[in-house]
C-alpha positions as CSV (number, residue, x, y, z in Angstrom):
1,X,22.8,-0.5,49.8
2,X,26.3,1.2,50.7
3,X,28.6,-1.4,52.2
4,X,32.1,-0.2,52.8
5,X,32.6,2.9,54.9
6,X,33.9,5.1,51.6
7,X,30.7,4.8,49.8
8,X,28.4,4.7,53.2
9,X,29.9,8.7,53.7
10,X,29.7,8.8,49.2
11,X,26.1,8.3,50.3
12,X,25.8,10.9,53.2
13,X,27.8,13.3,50.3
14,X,25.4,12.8,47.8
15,X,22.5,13.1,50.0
16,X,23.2,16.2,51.0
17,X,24.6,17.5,47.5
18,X,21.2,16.6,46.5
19,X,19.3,19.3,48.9
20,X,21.7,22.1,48.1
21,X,21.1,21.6,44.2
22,X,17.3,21.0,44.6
23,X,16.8,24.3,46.6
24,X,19.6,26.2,44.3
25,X,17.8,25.0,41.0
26,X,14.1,25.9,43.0
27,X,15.8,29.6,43.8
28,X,16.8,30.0,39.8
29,X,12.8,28.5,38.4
30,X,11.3,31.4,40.6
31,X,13.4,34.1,39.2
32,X,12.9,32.8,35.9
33,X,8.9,32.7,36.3
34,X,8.9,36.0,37.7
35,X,10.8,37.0,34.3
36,X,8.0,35.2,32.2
37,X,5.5,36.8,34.6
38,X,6.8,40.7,33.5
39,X,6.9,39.4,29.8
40,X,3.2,37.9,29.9
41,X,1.8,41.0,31.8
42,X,3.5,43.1,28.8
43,X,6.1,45.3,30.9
44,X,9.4,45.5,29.4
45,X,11.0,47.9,32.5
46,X,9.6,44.8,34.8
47,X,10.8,42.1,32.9
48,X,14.4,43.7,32.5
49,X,15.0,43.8,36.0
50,X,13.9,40.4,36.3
51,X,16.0,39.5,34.0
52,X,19.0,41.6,35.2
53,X,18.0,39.9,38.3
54,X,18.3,36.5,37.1
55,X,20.9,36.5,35.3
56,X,23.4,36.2,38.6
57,X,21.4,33.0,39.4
58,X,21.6,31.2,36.9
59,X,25.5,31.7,35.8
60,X,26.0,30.8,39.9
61,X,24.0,27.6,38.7
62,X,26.2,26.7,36.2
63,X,29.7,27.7,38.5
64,X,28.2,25.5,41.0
65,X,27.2,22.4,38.4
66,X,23.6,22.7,38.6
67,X,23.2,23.8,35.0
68,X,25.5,23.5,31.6
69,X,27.2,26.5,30.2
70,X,25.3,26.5,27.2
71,X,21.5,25.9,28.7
72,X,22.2,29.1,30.6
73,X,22.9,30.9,27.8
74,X,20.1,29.5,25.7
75,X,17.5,30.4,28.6
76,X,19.6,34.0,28.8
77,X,19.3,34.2,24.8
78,X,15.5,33.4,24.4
79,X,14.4,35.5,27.5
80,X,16.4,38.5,26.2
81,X,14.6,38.1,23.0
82,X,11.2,38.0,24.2
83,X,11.9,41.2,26.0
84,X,13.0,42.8,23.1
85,X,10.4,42.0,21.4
86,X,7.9,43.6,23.8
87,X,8.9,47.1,22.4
């Protein structure tokens, strides 16, 4: 348990750093499921704008430390892919 005063507010910090990135990281999943949604019901206009959509969120994840650089970019990468692979 916190003891001195610095790491008692360290605590208060962290606590409420916590709910920011838990609901920030929740807001990114459900605009990447509704991207996977478009690509599983087969509609590549859909699944674009999803995409296009997304793509905001997740790069604000990685500005605001919720995400690396590079996993954006991989989820970016692979999604793009599986859109243009729709045809």
């Amino acid at each position: 348990m916190a003891n001195t005063p610095q790491s008692k507010k360290r605590a208060r910090q962290n606590e409420r750093r916590f709910a920011v990135n838990k609901a920030r990281r929740s807001r990114i999943r459900t605009f990447l499921r509704r991207v996977e949604e478009a690509i599983t019901s087969g509609d590549k206009d859909a699944a674009q704008n999803a995409l296009r959509a997304a793509q905001p969120e997740l790069m604000r994840g990685v500005t605001k430390g919720v995400y690396h650089k590079n996993t954006a970019a991989r989820k970016m990468s692979r999604l793009s892919a599986r859109i243009k692979t729709l045809g």
